[in-house]
N, C-alpha and C positions, 0 to 999 in steps of 0.2 A: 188775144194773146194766149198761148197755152203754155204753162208753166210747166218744166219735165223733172219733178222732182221723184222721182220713181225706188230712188233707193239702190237695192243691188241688181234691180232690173232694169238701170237709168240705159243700159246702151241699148237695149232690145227697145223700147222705145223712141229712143233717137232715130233705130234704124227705122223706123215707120216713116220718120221726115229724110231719109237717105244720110244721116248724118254717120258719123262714125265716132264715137264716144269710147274714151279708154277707161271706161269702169270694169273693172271684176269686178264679182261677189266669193267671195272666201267666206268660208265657214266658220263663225267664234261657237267656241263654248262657255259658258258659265254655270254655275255651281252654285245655292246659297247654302250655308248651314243652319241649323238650328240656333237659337240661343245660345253663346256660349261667356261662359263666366269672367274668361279674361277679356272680352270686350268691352271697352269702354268709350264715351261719348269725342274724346281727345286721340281717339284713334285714327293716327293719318292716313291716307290711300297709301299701298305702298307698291310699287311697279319694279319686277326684277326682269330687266332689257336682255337679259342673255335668256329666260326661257320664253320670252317679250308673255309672261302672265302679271295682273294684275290683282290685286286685292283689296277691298274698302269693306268697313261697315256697312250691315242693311239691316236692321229689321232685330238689333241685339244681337246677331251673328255677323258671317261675313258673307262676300261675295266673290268668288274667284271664275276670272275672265283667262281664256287663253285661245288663241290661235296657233294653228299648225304654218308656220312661213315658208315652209316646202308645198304645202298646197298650191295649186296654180286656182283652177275655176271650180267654183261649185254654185248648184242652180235649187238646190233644195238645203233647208235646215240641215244640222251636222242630227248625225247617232248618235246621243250623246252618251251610250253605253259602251263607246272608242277614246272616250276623254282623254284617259293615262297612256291608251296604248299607241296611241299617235306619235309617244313620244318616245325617246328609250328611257327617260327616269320621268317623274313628276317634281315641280318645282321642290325647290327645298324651302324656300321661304313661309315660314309656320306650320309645315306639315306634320311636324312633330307635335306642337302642342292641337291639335287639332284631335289628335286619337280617334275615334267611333263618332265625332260628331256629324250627326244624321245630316245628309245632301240631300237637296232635291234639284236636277238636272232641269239646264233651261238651254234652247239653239237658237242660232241666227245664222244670217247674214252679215257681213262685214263688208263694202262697199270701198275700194279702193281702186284709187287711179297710180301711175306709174311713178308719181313723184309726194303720193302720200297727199297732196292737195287736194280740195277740191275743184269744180269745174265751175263756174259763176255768168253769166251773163248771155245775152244772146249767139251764137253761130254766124261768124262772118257769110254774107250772102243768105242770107235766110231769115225775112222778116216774120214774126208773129210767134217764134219761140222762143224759150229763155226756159237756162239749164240753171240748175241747182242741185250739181249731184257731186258724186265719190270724195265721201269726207273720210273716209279711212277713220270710222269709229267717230269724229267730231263732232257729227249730225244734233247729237241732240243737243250738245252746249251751245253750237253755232245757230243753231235753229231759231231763236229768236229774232240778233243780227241780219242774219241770212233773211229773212221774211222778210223785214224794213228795209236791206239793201233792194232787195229785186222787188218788192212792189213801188221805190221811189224811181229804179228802173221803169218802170212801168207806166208809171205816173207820169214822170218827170220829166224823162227822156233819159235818165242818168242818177245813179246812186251817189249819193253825199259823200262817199267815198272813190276812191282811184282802185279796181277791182281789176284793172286789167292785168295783171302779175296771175290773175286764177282763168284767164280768157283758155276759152277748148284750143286756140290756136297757140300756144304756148309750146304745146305738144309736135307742131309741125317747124321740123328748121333744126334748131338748135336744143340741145338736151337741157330740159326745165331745172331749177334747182330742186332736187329729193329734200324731204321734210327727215332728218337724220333721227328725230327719237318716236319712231313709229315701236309699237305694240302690238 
C-alpha cells in the first residue's frame, strides 16, 4: 500500500498513478515578531475573514499568517519580501500597536482542494493507494486523526469512521459542499 500524503505536491504524485487530484498549492506567508509586552498567556487566535489573515501567540510575540486568495498556483515558497505588497492595505487588526516590532519572515505552502476539504481514502479503481491530501491549512491539527483513520483503512479494510463525504470522487458529478470559513 503506498500512502500519498505529499502535501502541496499531493497531485503531481497522483499523476504518477494516472490519477487526477484537485490539490493546489498556494502560497501562505507568515510573520513572527519579537517579544512584545501586550502579549499575554490568555491571548486568543484572532482570524479577520475579510483579509482571511490570522493571528496567535508564539514564542511571547505573535504570529501573523496570510494568503493572497487571488493567487491561483504556486510551485515554490512565497518572497516573503512581497508580504504587504500583495495586498492593497495590510490587515488592520493590531497593526497599530505592533509599531517597529522586529519580524522575521517565514513561507509555505498552502495545499488546497476546490471545496477547502480534504481528499481521504483510496481512488475508486485503483488498489494499493490511499490519499491523504488538500487540507487547506488543517493538516497539522488533523494529522493525528488523519494517521488512525487511514492506517485502520489499511489495516482494517475500513476506518472507524464513514469518510466517504472526503472520497476524490466527490469532485466528479455534482459540486462538493465548499468548507465556507476558509483563511
Amino acid at each position: 500500500m503506498t500512502v500519498n500524503a505529499a502535501g502541496p505536491y499531493a497531485a503531481e504524485v497522483a499523476a504518477w498513478a494516472g490519477i487526477t487530484l484537485p490539490v493546489v498549492p498556494l502560497r501562505r506567508h507568515c510573520f513572527t515578531t519579537e517579544p512584545l509586552s501586550f502579549v499575554h498567556d490568555r491571548l486568543p487566535m484572532i482570524v479577520d475573514m475579510k483579509s482571511a489573515s490570522t493571528m496567535h501567540r508564539e514564542s511571547g510575540g505573535m504570529l501573523l499568517g496570510l494568503a493572497n486568495r487571488d493567487q491561483r498556483r504556486a510551485s515554490t515558497p512565497a518572497s516573503t519580501g512581497i508580504f504587504w505588497n500583495a495586498w492593497s492595505s495590510p490587515p488592520s487588526i493590531g497593526c497599530r500597536r505592533w509599531g517597529r516590532a522586529g519580524l522575521e519572515r517565514l513561507a509555505g505552502l498552502y495545499e488546497t482542494t476546490p471545496d477547502h476539504n480534504a481528499v481521504l481514502g483510496p481512488p475508486e479503481g485503483l488498489g494499493g493507494l490511499m490519499l491523504a491530501n488538500g487540507f487547506s491549512g488543517h493538516g497539522f491539527m488533523h494529522a493525528p486523526a488523519v494517521g488512525q483513520l487511514i492506517a485502520e483503512w489499511i489495516v482494517d479494510g475500513k476506518p472507524s469512521l464513514d469518510l466517504s463525504p472526503l472520497s476524490l470522487e466527490r469532485f466528479s458529478g455534482q459540486a462538493a459542499r465548499a468548507e465556507a470559513n476558509v483563511i
